[in-house]
C-alpha angles and dihedrals in degrees: 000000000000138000093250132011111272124200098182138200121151154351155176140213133215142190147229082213119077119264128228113197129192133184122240112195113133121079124221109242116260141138117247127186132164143192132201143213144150133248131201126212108205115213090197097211088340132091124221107228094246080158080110096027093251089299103139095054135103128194117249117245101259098046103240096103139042109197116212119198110205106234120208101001129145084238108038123210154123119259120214110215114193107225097190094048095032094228145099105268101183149323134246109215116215128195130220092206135038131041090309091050132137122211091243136333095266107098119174108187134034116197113188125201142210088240092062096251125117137203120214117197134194088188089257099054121037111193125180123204148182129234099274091054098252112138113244088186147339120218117197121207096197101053095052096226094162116088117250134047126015125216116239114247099257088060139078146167104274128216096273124087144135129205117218109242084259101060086235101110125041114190130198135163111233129191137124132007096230114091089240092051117122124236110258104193144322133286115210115199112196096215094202096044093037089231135148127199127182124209112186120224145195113201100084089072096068105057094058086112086078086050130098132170117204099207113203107230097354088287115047110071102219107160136017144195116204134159105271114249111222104197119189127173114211104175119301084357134086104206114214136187137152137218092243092054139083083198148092138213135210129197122188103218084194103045102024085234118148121196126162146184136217134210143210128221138195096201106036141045119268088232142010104262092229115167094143127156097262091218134033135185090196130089098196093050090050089056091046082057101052091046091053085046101053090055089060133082120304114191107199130219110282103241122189120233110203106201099051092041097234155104127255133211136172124195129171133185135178113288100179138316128265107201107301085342124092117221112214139198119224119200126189118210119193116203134195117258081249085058097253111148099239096181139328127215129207106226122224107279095246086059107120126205124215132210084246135042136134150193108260122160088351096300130111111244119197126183125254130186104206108183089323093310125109102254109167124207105218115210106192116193130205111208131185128163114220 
């Protein structure tokens, strides 16, 4: 799927505008309660690709289907499951060769619109489809087919992007072309007007402390940590945060204006604690590295509920070791629509967070693989403000 092999962690952003930052600390005061329970999806004969735990899907629009494309398989397509019903409804199939056909069968993001039509996106080749699978139109980001600004040759798009809820914006972060190199600012492609427009910024520099290169032979980069970048567009702002991070940051698309705000916890670190070598020429210490990594704080992609008018946010970090397995708590924060921390719940200790989950009808839904088949945990919160 991509360039290089990637074994990813966390990330940051920055600005050329100055940035305003403010503490959030204090909770509003609410009572917040949750059950659980567990759903199954039934494929009828059929089998859902879990092969990526559900990582490459969107939910459509209107919240009845969560399309899944099946990444890397021998047959590539999007499956169609049916949340109301709980079962695969159908599958899009999707082709590698012809007018209809995809650069190869890794996808990486699925962006669902209220027409109906996706995109799907490997982070070099953006298509968007009806439902039928035939390809309305590719945008490729290395021939700079949109008017405006070119990047200069040393620089490319890089493997981060969001899409806007209307299809109408599409925004990646672009720099160097190095593996290790950092992003250096954002391109916004106006899908209508076919423009592109770039904004330089300064944050990603400051969080290469949570990056490190494995060279191959001391020469030859093969695989990378780095702190994960979480992009979100809400209206004129492209919300950013990073796992290594308790903070937020907002940039006005309009007025080049950053702010951000940054949070406190009572169950995880403020920050990954990073300080890595930023290169290494051995194998076994690279691997030391990634085992001390995964035991520290991981802060998770902010997604929007829209029936309990909030936020949503998980985090984990190591609790304690049993045996060679880290045990980790997982905490869930909810936040107001204007970005104010409102409470945050430490989850039971056998919870067990998934790459992929989402806000649906007001309930929390997290991926399970149970024996190869989609099983979703529900969390369904109770909230009232006092």
């Amino acid at each position: 799927m991509n360039r290089y092999s990637y074994l990813v962690l966390v990330l940051g952003l920055a600005a050329c505008s100055s940035e305003k930052d403010s503490q959030e600390g204090n909770e509003r005061a609410i009572d917040f309660s949750y059950e659980l329970d567990t759903i199954m999806v039934d494929a009828g004969d059929e089998f859902i690709h879990v092969n990526w735990q559900l990582t490459t899907s969107d939910l459509s629009a209107d919240e009845k289907y969560f399309y899944n494309f099946k990444t890397g398989a021998k047959e590539p397509g999007l499956e169609v499951i049916d949340l109301e019903n709980l079962k695969l409804d159908h599958v899009i199939p999707m082709e590698l060769d012809g007018p209809n056909g995809l650069r190869s069968p890794y996808v990486s993001h699925v962006y669902t619109l209220p027409d109906g039509t996706f995109y799907l996106s490997d982070n070099y080749e953006v298509y968007h489809f009806d439902q039928k699978g035939n390809k309305l139109s590719t945008l490729v980001y290395a021939k700079e087919e949109f008017d405006g600004e070119k990047l200069p040759a040393e620089k490319r798009i890089q493997l981060n992007e969001t899409m806007s809820a209307d299809g109408k914006t599409l925004l990646a972060l672009y720099g160097g072309q190095k593996m290790q190199d950092s992003p250096e600012g954002l391109a916004i492609f106006d899908m209508d007007a076919q423009q592109v427009t770039y904004k330089p910024l300064s944050l990603f520099a400051e969080l290469e402390k949570h990056q490190t290169v494995f060279y191959y032979e001391g020469e030859h980069p093969m695989q990378m940590f780095m702190a994960q970048i979480h992009l979100q567009l809400k209206q004129d702002s492209l919300l950013y945060s990073n796992s290594a991070q308790n903070k937020i940051f907002f940039y006005n698309l309009k007025t080049d204006s950053l702010t951000s705000k940054t949070y406190s916890s009572s169950y995880t670190s403020q920050e990954a604690a990073g300080n890595y070598p930023n290169r290494s020429d051995s194998e076994s210490e690279f691997q030391e590295i990634a085992k001390n990594k995964e035991k520290e704080v991981n802060y998770g992609q902010l997604f929007f509920d829209k029936q309990n008018d909030v936020y949503w946010r998980f985090a984990k970090e190591m609790d304690r070791m049993k045996g060679d397995t880290i045990m980790y708590k997982t905490v869930l924060t909810a936040f107001d629509p204007e970005f104010n921390q409102l409470h945050e719940m430490l989850l039971p200790s056998d919870f067990t967070l998934p790459s992929k989950y989402f806000a649906r009808e007001g309930m929390i839904y997290t991926f399970l693989n149970i024996d190869d088949e989609v099983a979703f945990v529900r969390l369904k919160p109770t909230i009232s403000y006092e």
